[in-house]
MARBA-355570 format. One record per atom (N, C-alpha, C): x, y, z; residue in three letters. Coordinates in pm, whole numbers, plus 50000, padded with zeros to 5 digits. Layout:
BEGIN
XYZALA/...
END
This chain:
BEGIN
516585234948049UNK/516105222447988UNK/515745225047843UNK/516195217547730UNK/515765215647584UNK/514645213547550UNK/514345220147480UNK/512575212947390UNK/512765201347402UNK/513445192247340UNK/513785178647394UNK/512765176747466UNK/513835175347595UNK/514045175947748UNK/511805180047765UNK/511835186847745UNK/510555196847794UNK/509205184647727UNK/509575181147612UNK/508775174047511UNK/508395160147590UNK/509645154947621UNK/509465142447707UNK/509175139947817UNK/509105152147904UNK/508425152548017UNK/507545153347979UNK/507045161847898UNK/505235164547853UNK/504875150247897UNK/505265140647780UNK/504755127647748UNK/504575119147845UNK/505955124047921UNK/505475110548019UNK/504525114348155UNK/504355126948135UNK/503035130448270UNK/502255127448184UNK/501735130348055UNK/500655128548000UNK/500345115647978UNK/501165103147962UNK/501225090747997UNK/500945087648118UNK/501545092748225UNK/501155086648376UNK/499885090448457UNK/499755106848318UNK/498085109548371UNK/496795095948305UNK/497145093948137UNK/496225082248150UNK/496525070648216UNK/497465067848255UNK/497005056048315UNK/497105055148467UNK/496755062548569UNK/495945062248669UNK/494105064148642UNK/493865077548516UNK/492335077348501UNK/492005065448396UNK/493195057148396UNK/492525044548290UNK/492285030848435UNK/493255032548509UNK/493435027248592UNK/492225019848736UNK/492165039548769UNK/490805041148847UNK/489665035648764UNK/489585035748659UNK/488285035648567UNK/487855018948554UNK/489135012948565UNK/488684995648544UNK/488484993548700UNK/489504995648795UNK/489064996548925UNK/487914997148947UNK/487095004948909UNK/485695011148965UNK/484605004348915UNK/484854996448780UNK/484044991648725UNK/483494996148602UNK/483905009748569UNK/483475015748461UNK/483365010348352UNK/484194999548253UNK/484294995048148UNK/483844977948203UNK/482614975448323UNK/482154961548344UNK/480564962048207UNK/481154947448143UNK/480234946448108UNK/480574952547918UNK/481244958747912UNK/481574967747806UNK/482884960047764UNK/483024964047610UNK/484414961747506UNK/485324969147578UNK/486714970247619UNK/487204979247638UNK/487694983747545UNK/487934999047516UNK/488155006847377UNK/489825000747353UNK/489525006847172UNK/490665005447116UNK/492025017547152UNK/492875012247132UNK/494235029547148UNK/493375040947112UNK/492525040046959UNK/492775052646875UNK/491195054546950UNK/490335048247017UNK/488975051347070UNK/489735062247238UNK/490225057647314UNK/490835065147384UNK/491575079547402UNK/492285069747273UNK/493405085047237UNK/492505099247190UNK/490715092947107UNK/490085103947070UNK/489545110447183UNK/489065100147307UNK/488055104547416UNK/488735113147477UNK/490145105847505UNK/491005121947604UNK/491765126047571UNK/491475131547412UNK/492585140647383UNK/494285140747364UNK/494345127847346UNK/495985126747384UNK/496695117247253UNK/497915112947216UNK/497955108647135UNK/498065095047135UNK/498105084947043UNK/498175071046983UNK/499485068847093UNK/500255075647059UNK/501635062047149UNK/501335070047289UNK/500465077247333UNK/500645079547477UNK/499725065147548UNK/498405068947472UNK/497425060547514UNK/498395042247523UNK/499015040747407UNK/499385026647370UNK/500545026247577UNK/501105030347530UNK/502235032947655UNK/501625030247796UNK/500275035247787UNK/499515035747903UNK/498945021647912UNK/498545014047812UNK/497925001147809UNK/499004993647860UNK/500074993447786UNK/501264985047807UNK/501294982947988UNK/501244996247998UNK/501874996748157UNK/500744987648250UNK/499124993748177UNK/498294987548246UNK/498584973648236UNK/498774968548110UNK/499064947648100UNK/500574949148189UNK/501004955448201UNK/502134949648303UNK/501804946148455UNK/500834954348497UNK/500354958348611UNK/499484943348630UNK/498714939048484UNK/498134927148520UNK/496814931048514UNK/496544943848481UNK/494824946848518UNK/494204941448318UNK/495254944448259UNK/494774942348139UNK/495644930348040UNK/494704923947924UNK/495724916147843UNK/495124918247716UNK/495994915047603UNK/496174915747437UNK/495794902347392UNK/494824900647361UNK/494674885947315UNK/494254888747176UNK/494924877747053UNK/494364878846935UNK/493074877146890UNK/492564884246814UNK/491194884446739UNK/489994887346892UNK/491114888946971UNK/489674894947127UNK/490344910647156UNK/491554913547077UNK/491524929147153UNK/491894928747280UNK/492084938547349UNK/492614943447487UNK/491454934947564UNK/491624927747670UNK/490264925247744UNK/490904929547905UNK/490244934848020UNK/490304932948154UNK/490284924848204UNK/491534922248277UNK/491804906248364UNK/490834904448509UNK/490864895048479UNK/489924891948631UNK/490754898648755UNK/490174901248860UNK/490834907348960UNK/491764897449051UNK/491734885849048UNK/492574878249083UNK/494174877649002UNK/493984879648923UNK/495314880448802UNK/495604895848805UNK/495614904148893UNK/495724920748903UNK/497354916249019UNK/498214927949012UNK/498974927249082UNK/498894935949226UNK/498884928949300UNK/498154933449462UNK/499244942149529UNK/500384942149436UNK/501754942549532UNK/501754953949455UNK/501734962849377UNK/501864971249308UNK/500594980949340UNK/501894996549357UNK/501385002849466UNK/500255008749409UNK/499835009449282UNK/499155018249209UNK/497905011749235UNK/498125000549203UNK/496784995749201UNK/496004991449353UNK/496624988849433UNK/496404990649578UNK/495845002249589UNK/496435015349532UNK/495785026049545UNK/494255026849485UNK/494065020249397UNK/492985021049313UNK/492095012549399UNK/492865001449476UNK/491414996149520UNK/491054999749647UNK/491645010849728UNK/490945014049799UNK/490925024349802UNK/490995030749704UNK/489945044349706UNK/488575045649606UNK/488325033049600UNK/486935027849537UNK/485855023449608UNK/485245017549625UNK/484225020549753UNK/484725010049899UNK/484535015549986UNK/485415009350092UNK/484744996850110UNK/486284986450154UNK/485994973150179UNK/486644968350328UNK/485814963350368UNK/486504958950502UNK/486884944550451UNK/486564935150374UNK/487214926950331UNK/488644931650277UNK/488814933850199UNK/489914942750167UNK/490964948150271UNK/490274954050380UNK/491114953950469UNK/491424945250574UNK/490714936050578UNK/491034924250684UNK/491494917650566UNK/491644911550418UNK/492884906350391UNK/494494914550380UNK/494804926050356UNK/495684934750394UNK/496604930350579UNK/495554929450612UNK/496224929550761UNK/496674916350800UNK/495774906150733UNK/496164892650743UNK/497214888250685UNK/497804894350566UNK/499194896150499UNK/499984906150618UNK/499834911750700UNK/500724920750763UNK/501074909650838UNK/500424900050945UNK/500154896251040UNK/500984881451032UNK/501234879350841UNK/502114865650857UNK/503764877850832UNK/504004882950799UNK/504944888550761UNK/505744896750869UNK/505184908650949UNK/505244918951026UNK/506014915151124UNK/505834905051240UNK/505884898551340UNK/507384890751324UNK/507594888551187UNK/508524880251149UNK/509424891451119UNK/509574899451064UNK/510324911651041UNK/510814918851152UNK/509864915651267UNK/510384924651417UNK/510874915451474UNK/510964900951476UNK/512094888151508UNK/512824890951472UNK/513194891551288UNK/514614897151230UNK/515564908851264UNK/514294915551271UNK/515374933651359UNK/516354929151465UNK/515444918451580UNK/515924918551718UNK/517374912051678UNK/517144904751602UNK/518374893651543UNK/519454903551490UNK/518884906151377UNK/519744916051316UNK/520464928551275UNK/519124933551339UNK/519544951251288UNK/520164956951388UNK/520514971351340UNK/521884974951388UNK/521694988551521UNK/522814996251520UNK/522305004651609UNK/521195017951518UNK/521875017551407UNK/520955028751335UNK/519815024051333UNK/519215013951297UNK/518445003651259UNK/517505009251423UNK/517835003451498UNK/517325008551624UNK/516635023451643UNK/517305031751626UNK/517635048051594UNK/516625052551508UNK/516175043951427UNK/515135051351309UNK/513545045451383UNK/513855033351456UNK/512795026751506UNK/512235036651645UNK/513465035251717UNK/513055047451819UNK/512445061251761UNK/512805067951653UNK/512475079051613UNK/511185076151545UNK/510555066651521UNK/509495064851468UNK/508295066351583UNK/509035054351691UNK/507975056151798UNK/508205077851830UNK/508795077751846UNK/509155095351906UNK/507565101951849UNK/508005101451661UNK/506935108351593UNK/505775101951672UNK/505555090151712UNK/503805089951717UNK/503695090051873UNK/504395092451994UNK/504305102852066UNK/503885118952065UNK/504335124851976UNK/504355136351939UNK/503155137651853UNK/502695128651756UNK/501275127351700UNK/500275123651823UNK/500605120351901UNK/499785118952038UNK/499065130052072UNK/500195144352074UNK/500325154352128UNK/499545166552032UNK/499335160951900UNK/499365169751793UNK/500295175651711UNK/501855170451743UNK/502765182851665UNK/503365172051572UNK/502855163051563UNK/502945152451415UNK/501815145151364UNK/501975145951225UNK/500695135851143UNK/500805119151193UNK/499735118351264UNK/499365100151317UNK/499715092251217UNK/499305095551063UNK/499405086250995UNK/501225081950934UNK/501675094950895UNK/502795092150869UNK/503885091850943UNK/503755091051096UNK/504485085451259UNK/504015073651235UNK/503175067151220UNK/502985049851233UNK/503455044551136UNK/503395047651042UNK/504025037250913UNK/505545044850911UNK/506085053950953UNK/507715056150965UNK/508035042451053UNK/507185038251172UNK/507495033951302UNK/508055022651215UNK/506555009951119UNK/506424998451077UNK/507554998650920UNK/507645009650865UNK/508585003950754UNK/510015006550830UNK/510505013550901UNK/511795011651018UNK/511614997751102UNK/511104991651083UNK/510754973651147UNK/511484968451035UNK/510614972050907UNK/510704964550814UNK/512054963050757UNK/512834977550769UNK/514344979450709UNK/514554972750808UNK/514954971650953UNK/515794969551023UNK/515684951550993UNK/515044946450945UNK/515244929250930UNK/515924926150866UNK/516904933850748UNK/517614932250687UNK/517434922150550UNK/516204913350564UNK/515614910250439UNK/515434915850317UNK/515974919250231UNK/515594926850087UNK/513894924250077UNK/513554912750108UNK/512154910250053UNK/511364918950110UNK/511494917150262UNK/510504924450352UNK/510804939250345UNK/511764950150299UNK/512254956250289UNK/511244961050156UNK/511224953150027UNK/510534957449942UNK/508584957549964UNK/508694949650095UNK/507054952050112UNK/506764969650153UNK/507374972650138UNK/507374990650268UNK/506674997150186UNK/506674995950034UNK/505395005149955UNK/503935001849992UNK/504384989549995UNK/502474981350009UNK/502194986950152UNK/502704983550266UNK/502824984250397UNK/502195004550402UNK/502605010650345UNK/503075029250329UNK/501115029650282UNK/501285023950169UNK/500035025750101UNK/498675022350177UNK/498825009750209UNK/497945001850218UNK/497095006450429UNK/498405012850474UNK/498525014950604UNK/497535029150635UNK/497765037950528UNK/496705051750503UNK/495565046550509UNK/494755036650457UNK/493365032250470UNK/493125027950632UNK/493745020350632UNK/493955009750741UNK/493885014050888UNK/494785031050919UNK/495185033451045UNK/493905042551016UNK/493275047850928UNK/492285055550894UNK/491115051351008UNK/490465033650936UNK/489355026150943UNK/489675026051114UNK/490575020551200UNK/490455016451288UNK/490835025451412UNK/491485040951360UNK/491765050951444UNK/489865054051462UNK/489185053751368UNK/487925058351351UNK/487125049351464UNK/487225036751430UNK/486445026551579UNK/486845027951656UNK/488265033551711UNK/488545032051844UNK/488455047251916UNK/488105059251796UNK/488245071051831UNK/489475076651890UNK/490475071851848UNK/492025077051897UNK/493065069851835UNK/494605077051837UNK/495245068251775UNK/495785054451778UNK/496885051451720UNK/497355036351776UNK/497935036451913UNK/497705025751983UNK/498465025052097UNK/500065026652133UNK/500515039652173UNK/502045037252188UNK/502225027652277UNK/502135020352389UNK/502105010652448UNK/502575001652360UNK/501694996652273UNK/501804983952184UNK/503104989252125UNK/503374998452054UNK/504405000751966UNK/506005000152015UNK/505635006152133UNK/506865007452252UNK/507314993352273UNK/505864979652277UNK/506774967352341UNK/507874963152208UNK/506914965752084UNK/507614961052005UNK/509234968251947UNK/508944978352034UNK/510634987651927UNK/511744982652102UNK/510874981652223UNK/511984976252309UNK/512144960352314UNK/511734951752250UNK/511734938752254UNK/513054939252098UNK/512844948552057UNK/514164946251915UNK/515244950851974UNK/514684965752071UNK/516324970552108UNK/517084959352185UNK/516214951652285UNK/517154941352370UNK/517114927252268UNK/516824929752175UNK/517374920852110UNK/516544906152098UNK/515394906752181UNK/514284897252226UNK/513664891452085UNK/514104880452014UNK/512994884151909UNK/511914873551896UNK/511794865052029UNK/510614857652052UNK/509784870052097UNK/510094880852194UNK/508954886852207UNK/508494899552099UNK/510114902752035UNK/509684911351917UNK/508224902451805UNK/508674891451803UNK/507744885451705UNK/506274883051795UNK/506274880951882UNK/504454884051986UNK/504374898952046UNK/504784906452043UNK/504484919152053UNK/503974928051928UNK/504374923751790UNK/503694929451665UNK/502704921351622UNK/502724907251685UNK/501634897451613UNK/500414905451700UNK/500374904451782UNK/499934914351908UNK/498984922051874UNK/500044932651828UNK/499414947351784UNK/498904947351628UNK/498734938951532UNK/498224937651377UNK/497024928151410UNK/497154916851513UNK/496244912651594UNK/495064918951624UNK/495254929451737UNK/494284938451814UNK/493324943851646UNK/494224949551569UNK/493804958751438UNK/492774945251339UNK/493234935251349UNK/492364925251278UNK/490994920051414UNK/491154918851495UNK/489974916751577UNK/488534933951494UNK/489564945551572UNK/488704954351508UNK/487864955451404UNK/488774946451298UNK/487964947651161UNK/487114935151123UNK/487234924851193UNK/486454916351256UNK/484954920651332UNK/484994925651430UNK/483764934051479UNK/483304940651427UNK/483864948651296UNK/482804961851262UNK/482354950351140UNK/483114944151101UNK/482204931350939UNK/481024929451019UNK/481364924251166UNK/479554918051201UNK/478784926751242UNK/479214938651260UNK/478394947851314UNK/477064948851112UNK/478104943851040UNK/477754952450921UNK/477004945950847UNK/477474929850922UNK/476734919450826UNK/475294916350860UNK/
END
């Protein structure tokens, strides 16, 4: 690889390093209440240069967490105007102090979507399509057992749902779904003291194989169901 080559990698880790710790930092609240700094106030605090820092803002106003307004400077967007679908920042908001709101809206987005995606499989998807779904349930058998990670056997299981619907759209939810699912199978493996139910998972990957997709679509409403009751009970336990 060329100095070039070597130079521009520098930049762009050193770019993608500020803007996750610029990222986390509005996430968290750090700059509530406060101006948020200028490029060259940044670029002095961490060491880095003018077009890294600028590069990093950009990305942040793309993301939606931040905007450029004249004679106001950079300001932080309200959290409603943040992009929810974008995996970064999903990341940011829940590894900030835990929300069970947060996660009962997460699941309530699974719960219109999910159900509908395991209708589409039954409809549409293919034998591979099938094949990756079966091998998903396999892994979280085997995470049953210990000789696979629970977390990444369940979300193989649900984004193999998601491909097999053949939707591009639902297809592009599988980051959010990946991300958002690490918190999620976390919170409720924890209340129930064990993993997800293969039972549940099983009706739903044999209701696609036969092709069922009235019951593919009540067998996942089902099981995102059971996971939203959970997070339902522990809010009142809390409230």
């Amino acid at each position: 690889m060329g100095t070039g080559d070597s130079r521009s990698k520098l930049g762009r880790n050193l770019t993608y390093g500020m803007l996750d710790r610029l990222g986390r930092e509005i996430v968290t609240g750090r700059f509530e209440g406060r101006i948020f700094p200028t490029e060259a106030d940044l670029a002095r605090e961490h060491g880095v240069s003018r077009s890294v820092t600028r590069e990093a803002v950009k990305m942040l106003t793309a993301k939606g967490l931040l905007s450029a307004r004249p004679r106001q400077g950079t300001i932080i967007q309200p959290v409603a105007l943040w992009n929810l679908f974008d995996t970064d920042v999903l990341s940011w908001l829940l590894e900030r102090q835990f929300s069970i709101d947060l996660l009962k809206h997460f699941n309530q987005l699974r719960i219109a979507i999910e159900p509908e995606a395991a209708a589409l499989a039954a409809r549409f998807g293919d034998n591979e399509d099938f094949a990756l779904i079966s091998a998903g349930l396999d892994r979280m058998v085997a995470a049953d057992q210990g000789r696979e990670d629970p977390l990444d056997a369940d979300i193989a299981f649900h984004v193999a749902v998601l491909r097999a619907s053949k939707n591009p759209f639902y297809w592009q939810f599988r980051d959010v779904v990946a991300t958002a699912l690490r918190t999620s199978i976390r919170f409720t493996n924890r209340i129930k003291g064990r993993t997800a139910s293969i039972a549940d998972h099983a009706a739903v990957r044999d209701a696609v194989v036969a092709r069922d997709a009235v019951a593919a679509h009540s067998a996942m409403r089902n099981l995102i169901g059971d996971v939203l009751m959970l997070i339902d009970s522990k809010g009142a336990e809390e409230a």
